[in-house]
N, C-alpha and C positions, 0 to 999 in steps of 0.2 A: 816720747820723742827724746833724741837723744839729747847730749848737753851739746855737742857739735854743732847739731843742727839747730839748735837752739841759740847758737852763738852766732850764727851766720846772718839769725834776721834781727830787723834794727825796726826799733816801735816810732814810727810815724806819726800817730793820733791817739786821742782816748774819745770812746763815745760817752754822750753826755747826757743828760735825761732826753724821756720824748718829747717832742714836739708835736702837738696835733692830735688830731685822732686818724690819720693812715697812716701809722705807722714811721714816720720823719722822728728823726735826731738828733741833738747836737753835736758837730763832733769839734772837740777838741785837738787843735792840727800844734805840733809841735817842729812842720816844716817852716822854712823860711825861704819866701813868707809864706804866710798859712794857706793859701789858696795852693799852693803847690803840691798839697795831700791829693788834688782833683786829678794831677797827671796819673794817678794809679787809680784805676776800678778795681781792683782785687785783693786782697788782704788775708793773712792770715789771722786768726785769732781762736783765743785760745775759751772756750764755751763748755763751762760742766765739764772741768777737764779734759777735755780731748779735741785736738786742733782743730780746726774748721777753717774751711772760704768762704768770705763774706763781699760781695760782689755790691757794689756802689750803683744801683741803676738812675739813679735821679741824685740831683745838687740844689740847690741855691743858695745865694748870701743875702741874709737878713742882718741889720745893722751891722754889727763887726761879729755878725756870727754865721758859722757855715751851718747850714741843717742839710742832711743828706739822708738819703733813702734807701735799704737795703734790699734787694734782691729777694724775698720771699717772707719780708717783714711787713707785712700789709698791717697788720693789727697793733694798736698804742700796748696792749697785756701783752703782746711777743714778743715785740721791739724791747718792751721795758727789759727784758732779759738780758740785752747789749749792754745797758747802761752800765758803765765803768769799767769795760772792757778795752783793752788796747790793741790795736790797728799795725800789725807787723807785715814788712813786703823782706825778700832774700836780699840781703847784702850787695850781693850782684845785679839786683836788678835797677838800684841806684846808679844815676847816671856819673859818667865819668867826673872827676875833679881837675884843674889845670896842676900842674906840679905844684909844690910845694903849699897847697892845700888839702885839708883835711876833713873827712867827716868824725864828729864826736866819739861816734862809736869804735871805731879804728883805733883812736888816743886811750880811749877808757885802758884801764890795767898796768900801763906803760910805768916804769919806775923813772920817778922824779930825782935829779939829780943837781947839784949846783956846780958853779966851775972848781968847787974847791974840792970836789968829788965827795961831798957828804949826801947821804942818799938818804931824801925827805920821804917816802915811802912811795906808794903807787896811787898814779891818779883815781878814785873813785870813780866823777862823773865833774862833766863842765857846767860853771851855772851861767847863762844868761843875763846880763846886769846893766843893758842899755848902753853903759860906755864903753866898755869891753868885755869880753867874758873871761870868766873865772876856773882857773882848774883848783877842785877841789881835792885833796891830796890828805888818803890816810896813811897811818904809819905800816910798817912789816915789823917783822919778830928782825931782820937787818937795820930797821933805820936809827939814824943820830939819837933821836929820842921816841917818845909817842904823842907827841903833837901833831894835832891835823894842821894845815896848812893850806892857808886861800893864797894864790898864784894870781896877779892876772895877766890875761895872754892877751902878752901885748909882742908881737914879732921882733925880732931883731935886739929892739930894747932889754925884756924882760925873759922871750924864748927864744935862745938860741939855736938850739939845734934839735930836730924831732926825728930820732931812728927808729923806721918803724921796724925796720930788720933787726935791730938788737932791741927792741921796744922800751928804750930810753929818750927819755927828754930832760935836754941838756937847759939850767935855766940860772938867771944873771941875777940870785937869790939869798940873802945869808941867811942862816942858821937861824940867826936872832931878831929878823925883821919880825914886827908887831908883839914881841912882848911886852 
């Protein structure tokens, strides 16, 4: 597959050991909130090398965990072949955002910049941290220095401004915060 098409899809979930003996597993949901992986049956993922659909035909939640059931995964020895696979749907087929928000995957890449136009390198990945989330920021062969840099995204206060057209974000950040 190519790296395009590759870029396009955004990983949702990871499966997680089996569950049972027909075939059930856990899946590990990465949406918010987690139940929200259940709006898609269908999935791509990637199995022994080579893409595949993985089609969701049964669900339930068991304590704070989702166990679901694949499409032609009847048996605990076949299923187990899922286990630590991740759960990707097309970019586009995520539902719309109101303005001025954002999905992670969109952000990822963007170069980090502060108002004094020194450029912190390009966002990694965002972490999740309960009070706010975090852009994780490594360096380029461009940036000030080679330090990585924890962000967190906090609007207005701490992230200024997010172009996704010039794939910059503008941020209200020194140089020298947390050494």
């Amino acid at each position: 597959m190519s790296a395009d098409i590759e870029k396009m899809r955004v990983v949702l979930g990871q499966i997680g050991k089996v569950h049972g003996i027909k075939g059930w597993l856990k899946l590990n949901s990465f949406t918010t909130p987690p139940e929200n992986i259940l709006d898609y049956s269908q999935f791509f993922a990637e199995i022994e090398e080579a893409w595949q659909m993985l089609e969701i035909d049964q669900h339930k939640q068991q304590a704070n965990s989702l166990i679901v059931h694949f499409r032609g995964y009847d048996d605990p020895e076949v299923a187990k072949k899922l286990t630590g696979i991740e759960l990707t749907v097309n970019s586009e087929d995520l539902p719309s955002l109101e303005a001025g928000s954002f999905y992670w995957h969109e952000l990822e890449g963007m170069e980090v910049i502060n108002e004094e136009g020194q450029l912190f390198g390009k966002l990694e990945r965002l972490l999740e941290t309960g009070a706010n989330d975090v852009l994780v920021v490594q360096p380029t062969g461009e940036s000030i220095d080679e330090r990585e840099r924890l962000i967190p995204y906090i609007k207005e206060e701490v992230i200024k401004k997010i172009d996704t057209i010039a794939g910059k974000i503008l941020v209200n950040w020194e140089a020298d915060y947390l050494e």
